[in-house]
Z-matrix of the N, CA and C atoms (Angstrom, degrees):
N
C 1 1.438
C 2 1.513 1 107.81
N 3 1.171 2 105.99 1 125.94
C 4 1.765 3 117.03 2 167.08
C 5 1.126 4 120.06 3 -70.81
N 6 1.153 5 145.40 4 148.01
C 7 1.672 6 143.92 5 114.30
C 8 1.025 7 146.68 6 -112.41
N 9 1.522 8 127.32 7 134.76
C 10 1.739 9 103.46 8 -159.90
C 11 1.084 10 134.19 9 -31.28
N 12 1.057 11 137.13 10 148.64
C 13 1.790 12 140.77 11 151.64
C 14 1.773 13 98.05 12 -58.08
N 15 1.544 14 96.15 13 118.18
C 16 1.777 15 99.08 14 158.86
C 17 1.383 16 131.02 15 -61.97
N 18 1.556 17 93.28 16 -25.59
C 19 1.824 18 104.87 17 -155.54
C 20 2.279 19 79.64 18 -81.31
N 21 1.258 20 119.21 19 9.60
C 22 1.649 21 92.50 20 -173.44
C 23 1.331 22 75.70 21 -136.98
N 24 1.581 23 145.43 22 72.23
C 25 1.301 24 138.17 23 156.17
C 26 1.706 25 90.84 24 177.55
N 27 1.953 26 103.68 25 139.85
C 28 0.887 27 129.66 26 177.29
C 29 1.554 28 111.23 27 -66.07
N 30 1.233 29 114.78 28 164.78
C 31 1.632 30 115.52 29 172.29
C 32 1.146 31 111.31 30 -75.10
N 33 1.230 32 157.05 31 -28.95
C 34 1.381 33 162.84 32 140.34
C 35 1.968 34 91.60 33 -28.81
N 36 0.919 35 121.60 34 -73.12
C 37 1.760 36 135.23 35 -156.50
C 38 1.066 37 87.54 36 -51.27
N 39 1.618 38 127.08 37 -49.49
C 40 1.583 39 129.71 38 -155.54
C 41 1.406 40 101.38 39 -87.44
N 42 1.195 41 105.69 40 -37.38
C 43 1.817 42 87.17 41 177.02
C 44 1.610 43 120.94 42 -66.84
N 45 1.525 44 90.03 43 -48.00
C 46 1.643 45 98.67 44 -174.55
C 47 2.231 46 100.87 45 -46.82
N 48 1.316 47 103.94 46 -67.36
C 49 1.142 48 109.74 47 177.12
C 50 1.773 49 123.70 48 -38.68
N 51 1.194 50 111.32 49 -51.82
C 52 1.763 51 102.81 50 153.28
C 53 1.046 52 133.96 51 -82.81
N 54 1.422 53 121.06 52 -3.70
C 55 1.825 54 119.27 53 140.53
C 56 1.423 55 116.19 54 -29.77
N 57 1.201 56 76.30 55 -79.16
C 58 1.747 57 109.69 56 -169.01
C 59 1.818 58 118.43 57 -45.23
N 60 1.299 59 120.75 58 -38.65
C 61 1.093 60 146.46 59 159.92
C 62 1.679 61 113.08 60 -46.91
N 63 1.621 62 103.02 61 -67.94
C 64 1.044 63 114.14 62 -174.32
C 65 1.632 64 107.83 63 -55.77
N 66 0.892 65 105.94 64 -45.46
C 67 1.722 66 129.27 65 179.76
C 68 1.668 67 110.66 66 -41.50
N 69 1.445 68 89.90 67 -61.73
C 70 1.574 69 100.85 68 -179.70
C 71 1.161 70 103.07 69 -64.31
N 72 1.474 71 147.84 70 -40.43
C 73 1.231 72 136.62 71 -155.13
C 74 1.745 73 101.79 72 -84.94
N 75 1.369 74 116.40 73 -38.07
C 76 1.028 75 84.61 74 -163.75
C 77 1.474 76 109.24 75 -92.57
N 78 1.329 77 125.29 76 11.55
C 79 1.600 78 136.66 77 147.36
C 80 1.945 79 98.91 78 -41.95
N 81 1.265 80 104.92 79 -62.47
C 82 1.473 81 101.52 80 -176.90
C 83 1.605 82 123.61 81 -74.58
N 84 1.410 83 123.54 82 6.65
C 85 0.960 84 131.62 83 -150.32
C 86 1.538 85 149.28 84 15.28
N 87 1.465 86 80.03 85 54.00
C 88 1.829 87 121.24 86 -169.35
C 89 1.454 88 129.44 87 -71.85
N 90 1.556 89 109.58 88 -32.72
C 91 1.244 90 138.05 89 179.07
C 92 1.267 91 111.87 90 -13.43
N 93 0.817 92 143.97 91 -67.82
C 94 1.952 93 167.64 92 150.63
C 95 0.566 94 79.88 93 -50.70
N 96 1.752 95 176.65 94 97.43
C 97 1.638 96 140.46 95 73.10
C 98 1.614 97 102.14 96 -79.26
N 99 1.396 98 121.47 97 -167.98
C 100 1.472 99 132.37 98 -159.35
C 101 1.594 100 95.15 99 -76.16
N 102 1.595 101 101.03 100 -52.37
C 103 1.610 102 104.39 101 174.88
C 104 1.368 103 121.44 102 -54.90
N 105 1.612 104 109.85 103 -28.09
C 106 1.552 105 84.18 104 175.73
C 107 1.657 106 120.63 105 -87.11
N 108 1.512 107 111.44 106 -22.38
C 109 1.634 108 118.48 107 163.81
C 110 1.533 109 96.94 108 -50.78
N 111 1.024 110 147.21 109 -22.10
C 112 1.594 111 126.02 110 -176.99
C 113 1.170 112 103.46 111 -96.46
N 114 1.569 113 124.41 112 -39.49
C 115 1.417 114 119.99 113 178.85
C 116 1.750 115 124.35 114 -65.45
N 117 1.445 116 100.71 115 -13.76
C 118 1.625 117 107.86 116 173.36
C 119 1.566 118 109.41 117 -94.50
N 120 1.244 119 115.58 118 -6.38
C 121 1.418 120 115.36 119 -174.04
C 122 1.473 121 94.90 120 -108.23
N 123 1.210 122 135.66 121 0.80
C 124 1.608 123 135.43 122 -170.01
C 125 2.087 124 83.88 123 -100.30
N 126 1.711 125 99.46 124 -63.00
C 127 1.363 126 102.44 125 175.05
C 128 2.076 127 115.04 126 -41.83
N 129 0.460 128 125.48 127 -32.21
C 130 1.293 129 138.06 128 145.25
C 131 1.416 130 125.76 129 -5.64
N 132 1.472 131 102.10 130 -103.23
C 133 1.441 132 126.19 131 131.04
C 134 1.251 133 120.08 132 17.64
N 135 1.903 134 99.78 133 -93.21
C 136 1.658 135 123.99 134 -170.40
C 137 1.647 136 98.45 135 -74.72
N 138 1.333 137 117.67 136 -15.92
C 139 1.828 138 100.45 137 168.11
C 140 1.907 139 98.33 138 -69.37
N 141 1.057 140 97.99 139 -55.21
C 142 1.724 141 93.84 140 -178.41
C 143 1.242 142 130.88 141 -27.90
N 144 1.255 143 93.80 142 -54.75
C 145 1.345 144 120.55 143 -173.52
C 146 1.551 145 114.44 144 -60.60
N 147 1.323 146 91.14 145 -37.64
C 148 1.889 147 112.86 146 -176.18
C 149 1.276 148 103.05 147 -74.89
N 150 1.332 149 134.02 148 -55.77
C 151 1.274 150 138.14 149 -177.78
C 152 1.440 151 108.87 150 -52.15
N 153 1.261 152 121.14 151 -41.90
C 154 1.593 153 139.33 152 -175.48
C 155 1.629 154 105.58 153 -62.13
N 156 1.341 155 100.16 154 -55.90
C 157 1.533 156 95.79 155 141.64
C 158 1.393 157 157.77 156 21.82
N 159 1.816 158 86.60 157 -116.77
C 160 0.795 159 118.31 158 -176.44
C 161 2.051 160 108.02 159 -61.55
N 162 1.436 161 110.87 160 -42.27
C 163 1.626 162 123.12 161 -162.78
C 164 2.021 163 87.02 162 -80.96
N 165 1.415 164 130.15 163 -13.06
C 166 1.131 165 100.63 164 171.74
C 167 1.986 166 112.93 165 -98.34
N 168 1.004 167 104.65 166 5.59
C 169 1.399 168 106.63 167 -167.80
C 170 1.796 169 81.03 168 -111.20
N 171 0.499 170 135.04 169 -18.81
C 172 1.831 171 123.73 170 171.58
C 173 1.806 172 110.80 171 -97.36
């Protein structure tokens, strides 16, 4: 299973894109499958990243 590279998508791209994901899955009621353990550990990540962020723009 893939998931984007952060370092090649904006924070806007990355959110919209794990919205959207999240969205679809749980239409399929997928959430708990393997893909979604990677997609919460990617979300992860892009909180980091966000927070990192957030403490240099303040």
């Amino acid at each position: 299973m893939r998931l984007p590279n952060l370092a090649d998508m904006s924070d806007v791209e990355a959110i919209h894109w794990y919205t959207s994901e999240v969205l679809r899955l749980s239409r399929e009621g997928q959430l708990n499958s393997e893909y979604g353990k990677a997609l919460r550990e990617w979300k992860k990540q892009l909180n980091a990243r966000l927070e990192q962020s957030r403490k240099e723009w303040f």
